[in-house]
NUPAMI-383916 format. One record per residue (C-alpha): x, z, y; residue number from 1; residue in one letter. Coordinates in nm, 4 decimals. Example, Ala and Ser with C-alpha at 12.3 -4.5 7.8 and 13.67 -1.06 7.14 Angstrom:
# residues 2
[[1.2300, 0.7800, -0.4500], 1, "A"]
[[1.3670, 0.7140, -0.1060], 2, "S"]
END
This chain:
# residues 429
[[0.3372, 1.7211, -2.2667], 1, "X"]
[[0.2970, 1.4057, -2.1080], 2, "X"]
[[0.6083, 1.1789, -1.9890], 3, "X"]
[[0.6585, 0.8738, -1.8561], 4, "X"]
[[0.7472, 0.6777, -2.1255], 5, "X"]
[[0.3765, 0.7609, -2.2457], 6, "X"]
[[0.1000, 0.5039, -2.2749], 7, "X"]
[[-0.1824, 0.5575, -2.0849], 8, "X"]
[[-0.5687, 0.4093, -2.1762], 9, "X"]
[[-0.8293, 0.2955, -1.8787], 10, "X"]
[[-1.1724, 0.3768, -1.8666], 11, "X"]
[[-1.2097, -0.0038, -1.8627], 12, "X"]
[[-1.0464, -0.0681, -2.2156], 13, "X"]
[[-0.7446, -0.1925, -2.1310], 14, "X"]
[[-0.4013, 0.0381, -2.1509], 15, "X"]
[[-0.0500, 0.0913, -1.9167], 16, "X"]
[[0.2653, 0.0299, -2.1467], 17, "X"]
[[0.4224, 0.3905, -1.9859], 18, "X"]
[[0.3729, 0.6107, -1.6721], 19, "X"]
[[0.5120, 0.4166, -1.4155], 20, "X"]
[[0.3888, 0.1990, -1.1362], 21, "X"]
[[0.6048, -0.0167, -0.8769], 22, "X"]
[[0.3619, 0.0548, -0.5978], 23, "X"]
[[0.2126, -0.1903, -0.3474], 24, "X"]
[[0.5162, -0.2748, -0.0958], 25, "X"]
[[0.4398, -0.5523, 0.1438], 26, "X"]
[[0.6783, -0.8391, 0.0426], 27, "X"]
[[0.6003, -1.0709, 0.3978], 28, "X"]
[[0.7185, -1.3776, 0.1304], 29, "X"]
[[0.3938, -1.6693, 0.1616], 30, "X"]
[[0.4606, -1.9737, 0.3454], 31, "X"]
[[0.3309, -2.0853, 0.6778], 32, "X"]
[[-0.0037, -2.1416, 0.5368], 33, "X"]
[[-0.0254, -1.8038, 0.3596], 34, "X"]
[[0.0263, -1.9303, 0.0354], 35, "X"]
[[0.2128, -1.7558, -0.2827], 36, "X"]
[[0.5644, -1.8992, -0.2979], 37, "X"]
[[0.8229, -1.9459, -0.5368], 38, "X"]
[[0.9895, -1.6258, -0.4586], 39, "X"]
[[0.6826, -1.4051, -0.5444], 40, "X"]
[[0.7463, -1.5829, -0.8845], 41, "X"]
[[1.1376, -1.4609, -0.8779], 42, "X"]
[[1.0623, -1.0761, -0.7184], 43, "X"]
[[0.7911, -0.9997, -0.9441], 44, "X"]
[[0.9260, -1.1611, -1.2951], 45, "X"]
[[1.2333, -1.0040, -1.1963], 46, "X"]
[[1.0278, -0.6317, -1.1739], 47, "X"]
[[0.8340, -0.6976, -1.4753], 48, "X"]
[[1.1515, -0.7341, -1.6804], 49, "X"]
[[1.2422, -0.3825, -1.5003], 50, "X"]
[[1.0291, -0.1983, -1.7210], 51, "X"]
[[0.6928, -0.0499, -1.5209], 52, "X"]
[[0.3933, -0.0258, -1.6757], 53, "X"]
[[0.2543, -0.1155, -1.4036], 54, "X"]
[[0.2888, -0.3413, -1.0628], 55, "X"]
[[0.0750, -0.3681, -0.7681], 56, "X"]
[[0.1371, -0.6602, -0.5362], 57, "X"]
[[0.1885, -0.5399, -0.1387], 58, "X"]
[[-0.0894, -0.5855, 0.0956], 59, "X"]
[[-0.2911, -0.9853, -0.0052], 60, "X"]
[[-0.5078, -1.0307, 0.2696], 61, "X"]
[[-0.9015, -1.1379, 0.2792], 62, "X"]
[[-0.9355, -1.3004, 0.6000], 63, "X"]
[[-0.6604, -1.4977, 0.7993], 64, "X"]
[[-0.7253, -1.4301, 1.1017], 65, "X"]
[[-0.6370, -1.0643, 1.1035], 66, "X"]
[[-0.2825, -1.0006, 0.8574], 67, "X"]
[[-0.1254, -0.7226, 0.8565], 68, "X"]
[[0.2292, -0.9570, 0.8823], 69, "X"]
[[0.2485, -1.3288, 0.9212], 70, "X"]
[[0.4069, -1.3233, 0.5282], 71, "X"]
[[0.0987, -1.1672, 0.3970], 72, "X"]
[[-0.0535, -1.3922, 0.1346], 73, "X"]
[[-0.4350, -1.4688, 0.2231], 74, "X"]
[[-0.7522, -1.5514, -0.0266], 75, "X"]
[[-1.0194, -1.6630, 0.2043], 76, "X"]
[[-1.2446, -1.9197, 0.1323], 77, "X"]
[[-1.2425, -2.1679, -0.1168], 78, "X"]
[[-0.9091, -2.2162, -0.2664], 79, "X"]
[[-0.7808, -2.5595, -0.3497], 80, "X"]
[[-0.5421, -2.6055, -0.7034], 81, "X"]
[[-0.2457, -2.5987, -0.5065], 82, "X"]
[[-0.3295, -2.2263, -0.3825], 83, "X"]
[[-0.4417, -2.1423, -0.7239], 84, "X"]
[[-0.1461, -2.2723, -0.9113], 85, "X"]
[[0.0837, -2.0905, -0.6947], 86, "X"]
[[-0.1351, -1.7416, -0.7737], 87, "X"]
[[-0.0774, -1.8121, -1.1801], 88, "X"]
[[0.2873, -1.8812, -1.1318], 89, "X"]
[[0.2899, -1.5323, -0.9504], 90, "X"]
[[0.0659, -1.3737, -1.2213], 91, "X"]
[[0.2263, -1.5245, -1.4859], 92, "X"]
[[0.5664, -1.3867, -1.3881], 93, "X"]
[[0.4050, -1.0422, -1.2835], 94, "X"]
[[0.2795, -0.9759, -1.6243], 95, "X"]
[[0.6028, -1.0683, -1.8301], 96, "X"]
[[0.7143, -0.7747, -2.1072], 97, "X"]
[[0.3380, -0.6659, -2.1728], 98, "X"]
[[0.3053, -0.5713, -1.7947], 99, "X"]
[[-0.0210, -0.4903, -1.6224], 100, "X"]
[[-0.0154, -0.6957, -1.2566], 101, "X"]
[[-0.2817, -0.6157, -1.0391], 102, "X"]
[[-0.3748, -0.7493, -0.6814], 103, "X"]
[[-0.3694, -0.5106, -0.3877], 104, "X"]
[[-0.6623, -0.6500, -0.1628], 105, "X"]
[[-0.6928, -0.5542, 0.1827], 106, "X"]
[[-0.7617, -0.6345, 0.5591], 107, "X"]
[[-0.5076, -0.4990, 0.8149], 108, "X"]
[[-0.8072, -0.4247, 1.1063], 109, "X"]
[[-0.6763, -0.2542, 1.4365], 110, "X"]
[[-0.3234, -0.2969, 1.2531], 111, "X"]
[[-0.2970, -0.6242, 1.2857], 112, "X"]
[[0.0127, -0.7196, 1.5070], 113, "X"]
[[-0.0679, -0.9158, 1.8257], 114, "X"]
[[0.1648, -1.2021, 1.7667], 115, "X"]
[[-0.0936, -1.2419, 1.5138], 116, "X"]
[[-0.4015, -1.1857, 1.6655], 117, "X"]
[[-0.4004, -1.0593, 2.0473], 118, "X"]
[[-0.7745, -0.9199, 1.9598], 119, "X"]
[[-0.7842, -0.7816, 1.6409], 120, "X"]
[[-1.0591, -0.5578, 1.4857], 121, "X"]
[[-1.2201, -0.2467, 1.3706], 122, "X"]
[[-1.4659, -0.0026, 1.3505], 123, "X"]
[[-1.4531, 0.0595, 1.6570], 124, "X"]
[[-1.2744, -0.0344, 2.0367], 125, "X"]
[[-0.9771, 0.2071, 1.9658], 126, "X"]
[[-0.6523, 0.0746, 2.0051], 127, "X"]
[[-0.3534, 0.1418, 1.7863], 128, "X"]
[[-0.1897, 0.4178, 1.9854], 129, "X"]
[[0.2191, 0.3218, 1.9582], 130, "X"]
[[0.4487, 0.1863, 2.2071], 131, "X"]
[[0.5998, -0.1635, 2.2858], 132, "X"]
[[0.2720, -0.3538, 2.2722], 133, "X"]
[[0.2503, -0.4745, 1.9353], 134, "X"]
[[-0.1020, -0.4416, 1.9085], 135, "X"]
[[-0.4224, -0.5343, 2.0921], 136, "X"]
[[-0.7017, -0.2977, 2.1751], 137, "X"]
[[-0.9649, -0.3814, 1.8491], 138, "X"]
[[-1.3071, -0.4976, 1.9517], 139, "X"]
[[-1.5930, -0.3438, 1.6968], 140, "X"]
[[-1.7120, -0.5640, 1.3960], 141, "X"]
[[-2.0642, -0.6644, 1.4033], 142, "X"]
[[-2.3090, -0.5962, 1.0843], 143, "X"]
[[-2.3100, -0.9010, 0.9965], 144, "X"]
[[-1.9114, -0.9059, 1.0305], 145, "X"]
[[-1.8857, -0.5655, 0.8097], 146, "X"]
[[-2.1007, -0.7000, 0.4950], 147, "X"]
[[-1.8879, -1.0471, 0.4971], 148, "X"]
[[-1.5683, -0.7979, 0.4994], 149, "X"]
[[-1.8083, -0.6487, 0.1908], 150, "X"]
[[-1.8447, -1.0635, 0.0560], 151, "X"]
[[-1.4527, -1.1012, 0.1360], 152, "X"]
[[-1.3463, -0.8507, -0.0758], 153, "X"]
[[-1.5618, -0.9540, -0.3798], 154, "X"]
[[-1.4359, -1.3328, -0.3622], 155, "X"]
[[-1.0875, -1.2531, -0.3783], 156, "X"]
[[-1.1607, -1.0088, -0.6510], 157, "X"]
[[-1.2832, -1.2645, -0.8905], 158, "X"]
[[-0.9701, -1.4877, -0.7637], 159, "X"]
[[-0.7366, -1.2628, -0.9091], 160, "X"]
[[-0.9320, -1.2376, -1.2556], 161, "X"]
[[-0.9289, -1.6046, -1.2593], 162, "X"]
[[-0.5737, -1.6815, -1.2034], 163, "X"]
[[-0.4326, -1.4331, -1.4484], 164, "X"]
[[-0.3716, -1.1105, -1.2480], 165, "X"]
[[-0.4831, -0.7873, -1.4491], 166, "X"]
[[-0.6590, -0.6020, -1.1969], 167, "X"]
[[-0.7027, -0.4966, -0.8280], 168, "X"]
[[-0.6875, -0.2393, -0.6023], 169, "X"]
[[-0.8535, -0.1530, -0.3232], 170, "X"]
[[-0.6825, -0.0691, -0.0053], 171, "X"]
[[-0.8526, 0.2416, 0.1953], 172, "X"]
[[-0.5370, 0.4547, 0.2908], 173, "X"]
[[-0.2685, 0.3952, 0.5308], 174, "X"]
[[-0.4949, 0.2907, 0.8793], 175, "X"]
[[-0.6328, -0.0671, 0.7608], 176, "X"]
[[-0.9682, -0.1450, 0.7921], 177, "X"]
[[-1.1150, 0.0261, 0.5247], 178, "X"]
[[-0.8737, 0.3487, 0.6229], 179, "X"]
[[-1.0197, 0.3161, 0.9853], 180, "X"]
[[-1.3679, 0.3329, 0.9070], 181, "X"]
[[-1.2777, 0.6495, 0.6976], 182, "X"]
[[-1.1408, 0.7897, 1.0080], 183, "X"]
[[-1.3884, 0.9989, 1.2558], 184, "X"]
[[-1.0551, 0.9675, 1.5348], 185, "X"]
[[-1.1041, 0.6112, 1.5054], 186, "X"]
[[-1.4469, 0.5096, 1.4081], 187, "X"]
[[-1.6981, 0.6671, 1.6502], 188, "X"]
[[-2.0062, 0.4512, 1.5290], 189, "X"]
[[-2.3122, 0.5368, 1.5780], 190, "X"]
[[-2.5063, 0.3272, 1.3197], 191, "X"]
[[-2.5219, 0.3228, 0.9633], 192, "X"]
[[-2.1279, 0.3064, 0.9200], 193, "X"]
[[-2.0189, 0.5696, 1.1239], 194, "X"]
[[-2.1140, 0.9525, 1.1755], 195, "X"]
[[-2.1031, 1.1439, 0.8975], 196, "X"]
[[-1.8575, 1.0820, 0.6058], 197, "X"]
[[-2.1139, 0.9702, 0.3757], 198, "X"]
[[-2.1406, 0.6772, 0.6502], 199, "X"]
[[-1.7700, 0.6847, 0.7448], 200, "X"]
[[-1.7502, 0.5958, 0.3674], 201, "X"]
[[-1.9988, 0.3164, 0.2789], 202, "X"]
[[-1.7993, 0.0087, 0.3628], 203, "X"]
[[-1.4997, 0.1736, 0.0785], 204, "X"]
[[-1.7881, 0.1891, -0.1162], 205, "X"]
[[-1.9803, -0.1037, -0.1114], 206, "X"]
[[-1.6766, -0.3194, -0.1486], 207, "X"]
[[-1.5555, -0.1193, -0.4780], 208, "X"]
[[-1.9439, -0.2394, -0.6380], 209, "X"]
[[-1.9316, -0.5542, -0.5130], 210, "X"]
[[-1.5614, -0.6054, -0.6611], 211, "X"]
[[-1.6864, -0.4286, -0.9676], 212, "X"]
[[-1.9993, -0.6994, -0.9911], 213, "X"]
[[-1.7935, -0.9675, -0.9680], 214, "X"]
[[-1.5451, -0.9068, -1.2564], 215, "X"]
[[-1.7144, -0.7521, -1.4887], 216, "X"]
[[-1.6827, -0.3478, -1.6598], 217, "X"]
[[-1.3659, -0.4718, -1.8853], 218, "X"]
[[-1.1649, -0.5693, -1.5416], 219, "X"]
[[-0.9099, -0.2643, -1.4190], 220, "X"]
[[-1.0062, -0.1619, -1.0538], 221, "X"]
[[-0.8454, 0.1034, -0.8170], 222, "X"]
[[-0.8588, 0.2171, -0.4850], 223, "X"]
[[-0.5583, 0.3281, -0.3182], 224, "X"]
[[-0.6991, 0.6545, -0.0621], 225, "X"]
[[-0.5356, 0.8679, 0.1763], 226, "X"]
[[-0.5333, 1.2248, 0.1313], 227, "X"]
[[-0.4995, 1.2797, 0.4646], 228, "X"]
[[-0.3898, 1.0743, 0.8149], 229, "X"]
[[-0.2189, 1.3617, 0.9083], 230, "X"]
[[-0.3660, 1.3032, 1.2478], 231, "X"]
[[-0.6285, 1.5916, 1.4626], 232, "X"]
[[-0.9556, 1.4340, 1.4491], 233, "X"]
[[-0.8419, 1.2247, 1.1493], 234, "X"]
[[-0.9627, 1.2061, 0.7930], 235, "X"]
[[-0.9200, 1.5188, 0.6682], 236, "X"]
[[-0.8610, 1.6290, 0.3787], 237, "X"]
[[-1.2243, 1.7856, 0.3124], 238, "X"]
[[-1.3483, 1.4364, 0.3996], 239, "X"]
[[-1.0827, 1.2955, 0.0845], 240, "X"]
[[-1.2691, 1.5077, -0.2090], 241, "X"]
[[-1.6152, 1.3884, -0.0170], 242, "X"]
[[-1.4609, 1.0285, -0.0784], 243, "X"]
[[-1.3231, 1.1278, -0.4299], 244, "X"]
[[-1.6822, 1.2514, -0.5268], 245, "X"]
[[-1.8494, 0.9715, -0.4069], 246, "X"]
[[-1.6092, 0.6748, -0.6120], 247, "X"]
[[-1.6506, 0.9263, -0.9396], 248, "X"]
[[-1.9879, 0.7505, -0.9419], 249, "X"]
[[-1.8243, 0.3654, -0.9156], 250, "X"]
[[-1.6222, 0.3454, -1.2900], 251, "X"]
[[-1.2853, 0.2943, -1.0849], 252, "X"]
[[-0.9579, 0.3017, -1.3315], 253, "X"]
[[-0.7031, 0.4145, -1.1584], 254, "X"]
[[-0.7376, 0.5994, -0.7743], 255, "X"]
[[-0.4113, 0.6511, -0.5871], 256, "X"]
[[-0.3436, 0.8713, -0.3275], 257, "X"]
[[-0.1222, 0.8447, -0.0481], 258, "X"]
[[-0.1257, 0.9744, 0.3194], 259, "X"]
[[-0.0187, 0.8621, 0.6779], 260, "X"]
[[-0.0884, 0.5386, 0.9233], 261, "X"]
[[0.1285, 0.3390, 1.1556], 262, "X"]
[[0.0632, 0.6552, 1.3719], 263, "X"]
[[0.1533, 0.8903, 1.1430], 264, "X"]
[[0.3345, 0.7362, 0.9189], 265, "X"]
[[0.3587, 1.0437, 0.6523], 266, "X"]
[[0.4006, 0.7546, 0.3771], 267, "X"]
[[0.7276, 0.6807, 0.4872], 268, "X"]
[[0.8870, 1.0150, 0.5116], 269, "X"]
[[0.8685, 1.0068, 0.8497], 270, "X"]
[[0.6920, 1.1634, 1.1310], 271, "X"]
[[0.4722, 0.9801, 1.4103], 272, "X"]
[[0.5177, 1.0569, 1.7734], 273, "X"]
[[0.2383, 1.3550, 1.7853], 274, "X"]
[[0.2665, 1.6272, 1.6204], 275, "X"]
[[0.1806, 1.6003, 1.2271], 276, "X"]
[[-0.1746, 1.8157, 1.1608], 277, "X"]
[[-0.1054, 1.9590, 0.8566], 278, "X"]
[[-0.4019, 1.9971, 0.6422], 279, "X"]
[[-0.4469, 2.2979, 0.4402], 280, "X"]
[[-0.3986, 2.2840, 0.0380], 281, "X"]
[[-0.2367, 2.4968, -0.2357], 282, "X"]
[[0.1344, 2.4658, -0.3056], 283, "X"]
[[0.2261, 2.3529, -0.6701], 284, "X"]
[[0.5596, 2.4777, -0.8460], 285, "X"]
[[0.5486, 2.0926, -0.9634], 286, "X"]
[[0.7326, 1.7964, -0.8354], 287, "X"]
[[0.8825, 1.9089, -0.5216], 288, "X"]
[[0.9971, 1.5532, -0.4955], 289, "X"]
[[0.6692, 1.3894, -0.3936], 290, "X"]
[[0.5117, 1.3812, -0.0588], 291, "X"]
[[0.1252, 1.3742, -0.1569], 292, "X"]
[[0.1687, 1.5877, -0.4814], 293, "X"]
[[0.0321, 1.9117, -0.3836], 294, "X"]
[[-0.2886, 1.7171, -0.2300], 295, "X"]
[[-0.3153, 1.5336, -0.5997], 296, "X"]
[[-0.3516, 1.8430, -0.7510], 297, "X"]
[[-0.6592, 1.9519, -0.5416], 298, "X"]
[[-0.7772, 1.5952, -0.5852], 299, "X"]
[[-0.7505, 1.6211, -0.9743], 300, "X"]
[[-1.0118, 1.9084, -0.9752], 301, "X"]
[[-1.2522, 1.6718, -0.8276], 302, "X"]
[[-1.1545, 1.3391, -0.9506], 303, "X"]
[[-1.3450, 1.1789, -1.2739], 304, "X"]
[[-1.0690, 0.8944, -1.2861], 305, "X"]
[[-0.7301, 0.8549, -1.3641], 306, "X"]
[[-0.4703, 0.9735, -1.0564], 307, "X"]
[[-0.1632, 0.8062, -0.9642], 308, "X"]
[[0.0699, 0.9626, -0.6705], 309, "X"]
[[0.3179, 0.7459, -0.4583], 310, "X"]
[[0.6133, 0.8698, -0.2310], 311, "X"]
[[0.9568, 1.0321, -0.2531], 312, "X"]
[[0.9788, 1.0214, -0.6745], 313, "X"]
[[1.3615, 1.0079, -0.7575], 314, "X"]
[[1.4352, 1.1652, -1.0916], 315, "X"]
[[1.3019, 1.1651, -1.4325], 316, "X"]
[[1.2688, 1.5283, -1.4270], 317, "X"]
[[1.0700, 1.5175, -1.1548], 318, "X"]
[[0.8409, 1.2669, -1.2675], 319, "X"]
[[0.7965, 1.3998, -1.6229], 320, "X"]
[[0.7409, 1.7326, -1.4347], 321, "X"]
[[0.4401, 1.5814, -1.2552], 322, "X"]
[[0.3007, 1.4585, -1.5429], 323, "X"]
[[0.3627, 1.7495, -1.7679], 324, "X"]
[[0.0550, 1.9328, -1.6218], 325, "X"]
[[-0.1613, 1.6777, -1.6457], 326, "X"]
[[-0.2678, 1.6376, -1.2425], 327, "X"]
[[-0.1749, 1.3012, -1.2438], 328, "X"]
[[-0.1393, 1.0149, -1.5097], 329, "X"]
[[0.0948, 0.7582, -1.3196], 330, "X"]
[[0.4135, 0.7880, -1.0914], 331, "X"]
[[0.4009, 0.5491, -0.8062], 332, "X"]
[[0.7668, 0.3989, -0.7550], 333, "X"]
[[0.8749, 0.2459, -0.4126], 334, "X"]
[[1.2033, 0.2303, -0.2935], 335, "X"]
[[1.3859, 0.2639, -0.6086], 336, "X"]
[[1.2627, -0.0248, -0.7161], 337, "X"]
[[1.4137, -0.2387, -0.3896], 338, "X"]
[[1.7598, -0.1472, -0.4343], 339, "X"]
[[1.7441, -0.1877, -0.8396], 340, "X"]
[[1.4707, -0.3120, -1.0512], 341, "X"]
[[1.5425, -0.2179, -1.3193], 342, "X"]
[[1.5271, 0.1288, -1.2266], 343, "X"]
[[1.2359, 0.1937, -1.4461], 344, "X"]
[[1.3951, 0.0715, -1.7547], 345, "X"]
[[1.7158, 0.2865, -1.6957], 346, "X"]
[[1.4985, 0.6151, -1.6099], 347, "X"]
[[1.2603, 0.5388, -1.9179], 348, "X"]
[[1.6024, 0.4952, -2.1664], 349, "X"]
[[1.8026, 0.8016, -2.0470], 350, "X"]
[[2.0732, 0.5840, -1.8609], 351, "X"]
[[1.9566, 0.6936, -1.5071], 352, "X"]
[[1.8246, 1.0469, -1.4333], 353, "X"]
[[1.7840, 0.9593, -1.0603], 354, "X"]
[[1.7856, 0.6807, -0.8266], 355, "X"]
[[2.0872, 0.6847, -0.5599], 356, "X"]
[[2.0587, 0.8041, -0.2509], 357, "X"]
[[2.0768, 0.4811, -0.0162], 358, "X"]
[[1.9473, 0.6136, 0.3110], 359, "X"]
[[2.2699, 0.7503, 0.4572], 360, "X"]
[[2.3374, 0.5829, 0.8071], 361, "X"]
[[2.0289, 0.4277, 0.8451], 362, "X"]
[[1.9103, 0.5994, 1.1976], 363, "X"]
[[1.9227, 0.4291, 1.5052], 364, "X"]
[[2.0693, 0.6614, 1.7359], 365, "X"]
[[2.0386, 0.7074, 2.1225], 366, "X"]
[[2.3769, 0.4983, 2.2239], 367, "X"]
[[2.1852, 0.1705, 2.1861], 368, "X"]
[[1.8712, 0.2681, 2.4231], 369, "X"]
[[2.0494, 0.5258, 2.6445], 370, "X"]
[[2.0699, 0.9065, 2.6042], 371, "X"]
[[1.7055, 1.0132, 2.7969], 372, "X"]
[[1.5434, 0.7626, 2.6092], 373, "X"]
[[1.2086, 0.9642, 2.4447], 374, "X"]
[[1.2634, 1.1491, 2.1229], 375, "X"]
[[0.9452, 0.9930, 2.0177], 376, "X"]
[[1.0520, 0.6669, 2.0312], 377, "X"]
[[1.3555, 0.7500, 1.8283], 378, "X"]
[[1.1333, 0.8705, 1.5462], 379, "X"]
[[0.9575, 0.5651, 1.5243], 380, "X"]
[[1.2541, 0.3225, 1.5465], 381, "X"]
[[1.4348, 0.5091, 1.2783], 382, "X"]
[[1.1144, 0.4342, 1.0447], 383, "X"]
[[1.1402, 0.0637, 1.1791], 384, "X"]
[[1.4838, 0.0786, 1.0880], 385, "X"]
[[1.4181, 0.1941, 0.7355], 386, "X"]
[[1.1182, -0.0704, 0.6232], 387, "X"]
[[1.3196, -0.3431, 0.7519], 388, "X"]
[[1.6448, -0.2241, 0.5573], 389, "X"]
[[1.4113, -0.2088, 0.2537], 390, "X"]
[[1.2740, -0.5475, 0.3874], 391, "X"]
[[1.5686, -0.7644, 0.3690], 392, "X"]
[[1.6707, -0.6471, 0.0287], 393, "X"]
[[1.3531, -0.7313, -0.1030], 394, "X"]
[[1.4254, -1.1031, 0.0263], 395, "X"]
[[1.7375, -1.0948, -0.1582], 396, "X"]
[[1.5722, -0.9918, -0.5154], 397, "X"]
[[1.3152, -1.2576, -0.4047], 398, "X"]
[[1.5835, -1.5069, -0.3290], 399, "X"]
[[1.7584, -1.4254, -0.6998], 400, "X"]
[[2.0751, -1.2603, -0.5462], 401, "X"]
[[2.1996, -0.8506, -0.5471], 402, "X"]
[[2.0611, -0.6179, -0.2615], 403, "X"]
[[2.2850, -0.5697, -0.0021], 404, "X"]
[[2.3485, -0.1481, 0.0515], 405, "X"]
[[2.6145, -0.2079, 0.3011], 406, "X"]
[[2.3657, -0.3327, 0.5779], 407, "X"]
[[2.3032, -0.1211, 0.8597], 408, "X"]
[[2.0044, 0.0338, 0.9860], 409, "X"]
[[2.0548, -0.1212, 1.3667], 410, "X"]
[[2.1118, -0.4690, 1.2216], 411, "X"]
[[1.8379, -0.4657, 0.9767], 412, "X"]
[[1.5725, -0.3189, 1.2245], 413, "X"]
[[1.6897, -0.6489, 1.4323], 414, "X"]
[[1.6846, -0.8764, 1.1512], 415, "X"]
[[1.3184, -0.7903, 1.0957], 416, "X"]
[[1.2050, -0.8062, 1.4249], 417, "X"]
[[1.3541, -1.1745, 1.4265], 418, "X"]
[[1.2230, -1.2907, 1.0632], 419, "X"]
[[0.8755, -1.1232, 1.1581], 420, "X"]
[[0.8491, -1.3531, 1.5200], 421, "X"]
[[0.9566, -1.6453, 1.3694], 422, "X"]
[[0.6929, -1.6240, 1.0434], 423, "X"]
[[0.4196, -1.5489, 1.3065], 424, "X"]
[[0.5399, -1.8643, 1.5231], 425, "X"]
[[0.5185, -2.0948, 1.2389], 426, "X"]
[[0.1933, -1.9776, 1.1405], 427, "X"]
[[-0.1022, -2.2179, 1.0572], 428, "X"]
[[-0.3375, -2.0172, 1.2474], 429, "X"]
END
């Protein structure tokens, strides 16, 4: 019977300490030139000493001119020693205690905000549909544009190997670029990258080989996937075991699934403001806890590679029970870890059977914006409300000091909004 506390060995060579992962959560902490900063160095030694086997950086960026927040970090390009000194610090402190620290690598596409970029891009001309005007209508890449995407990808790959990071992973879920050309809602393309799923899936692919070719078959590398968007005419699930099939062939290490987009943002707990499409799959008796569990289990059937599932873990029990049948191998940890990093060590050592419950009072409600004020927009403010909550304690692990559980939902949804215009205003575009 597998727990967490148990080791676990990658088809690479290399091996995880225990069971669980602090999963990717965008930390919005490089400096005006997108640079790793000092307080990377703070967050990240701090969650290393915290006891996961496992860490994956939030969201680092491949090209500048598209970020999915004006704190992203960025590899684009050739990197001078500055850059790469302040990438080892981070590594170095990432992979304190025996720690495996490996570099989510992305590009935000459609989702990039417009204070960033008022055109940003994607598979297609399909605009982000959300209120408020935070993002532009996308323009489609060119060929040309899609393989350096491919070239991007690879470059900051081998970046990461060199500077001391111990793997990366591959961001295709949650509506960013590689998401959106997984998407037959979003990416209506008519040439070799679009059509059938086989198509819809070739950039995902090509940028696992070419991250594979440059660092080598000893080098950990995941993809993180979405089961589903949750959205009609979305990537379905079907389309997810296509995908799952298709990367059984690519010698990935790890594959995590997750679900949702900024539309339907299923990854938060929350629902969008259309109706969720709920895709078809068997119910487990297992880990009633987790969002994307019951789709893991399907996925396990199919999948060659080690599975990791992300999203509403809370209690040992429940994450020992998720392991115990052997559908998935690691326990993706998010907002635990925010409020108390060294939640892993306390659930690993029998201190802590659960994490707190910290959500309470964190709704906006419809005093602020005026009773006939859409339900819809309600829904997504409340899951603005909640990332920038968990935003502005991650600043104060980064910044050395205690999170702060007394903040408010209203004032932390407004302190976010503020932090996230000033970042993009200081920008070195």
């Amino acid at each position: 019977m597998t727990t967490i506390s148990d080791a676990l060995s990658l088809p690479c060579g290399g091996a995880l300490k225990n069971r669980l992962c602090k999963a990717a959560m965008t930390e919005g902490l490089a400096d005006a030139e997108n640079r790793a900063t000092g307080r990377h160095v703070t967050l990240y030694r701090r969650w290393a000493e915290g006891g996961a086997g496992l860490l994956l950086t939030g969201n680092v960026q491949v090209d500048r001119r598209y970020l999915e927040r004006a704190g992203n970090v960025v590899i684009d390009g050739k990197q001078d020693n500055a850059r790469l000194a302040a990438l080892a610090a981070w590594a170095e402190a990432g992979t304190a205690e025996g720690t495996h620290l490996w570099m989510q690598i992305g590009h935000a596409g459609r989702q990039t905000p417009k204070n960033i970029a008022s055109e940003p891009v994607g598979p297609s001309d399909i605009a982000v549909a959300l209120p408020g005007g935070r993002f532009g209508k996308p323009r489609a890449l060119t060929g040309d544009e899609i393989r350096d995407v491919i070239a991007r990808f690879a470059h900051m790959a081998g970046i990461a190997k060199q500077t001391g990071f111990t793997g990366v992973q591959v961001h295709a879920a949650h509506g960013y670029l590689l998401s959106e050309f997984l998407s037959p809602r979003v990416n209506i393309r008519e040439d070799e990258w679009g059509g059938s799923v086989e198509n819809r899936a070739r950039l995902l692919i090509e940028c696992v080989r070419a991250v594979r070719a440059k660092v080598g078959p000893d080098f950990p590398v995941g993809v993180k996937l979405n089961s589903a968007d949750f959205q009609k005419g979305g990537f379905s699930f079907d389309d997810c075991l296509r995908v799952v099939e298709l990367l059984n062939e690519e010698g990935l290490d790890l594959l995590e699934v997750s679900g949702g987009t900024y539309e339907q943002p299923r990854l938060l707990g929350v629902e969008g403001l259309e109706p969720v499409f709920e895709e078809k799959v068997q119910a487990s008796t297992r880990a009633r806890e987790s969002y994307f569990f019951n789709y893991a289990v399907s996925v396990r059937k199919v999948a060659k590679m080690p599975l990791m599932v992300t999203g509403g873990f809370r209690s040992r029990a429940g994450m020992d029970e998720a392991l115990a049948g052997g559908d998935v191998d690691v326990i993706g940890l998010g907002r635990p870890l925010c409020v108390d990093p060294n939640f892993p060590n306390k659930v690993l050592s029998g201190a802590l059977e659960a994490a707190p419950d910290v959500e309470k009072g964190l709704r906006i409600g419809p005093g602020i914006f005026g009773p006939n004020s859409p339900i819809g927009i309600f829904k997504a403010l409340n899951g603005f409300a909640k990332i920038g909550w968990y935003y502005e304690q991650i600043y104060k692990l980064a910044d050395g000091d205690d999170p702060d559980l007394s903040l408010s939902g209203f004032k932390a949804f407004m302190a976010y909004d503020k932090t996230e215009a000033a970042k993009a205003k200081a920008l070195v575009r």
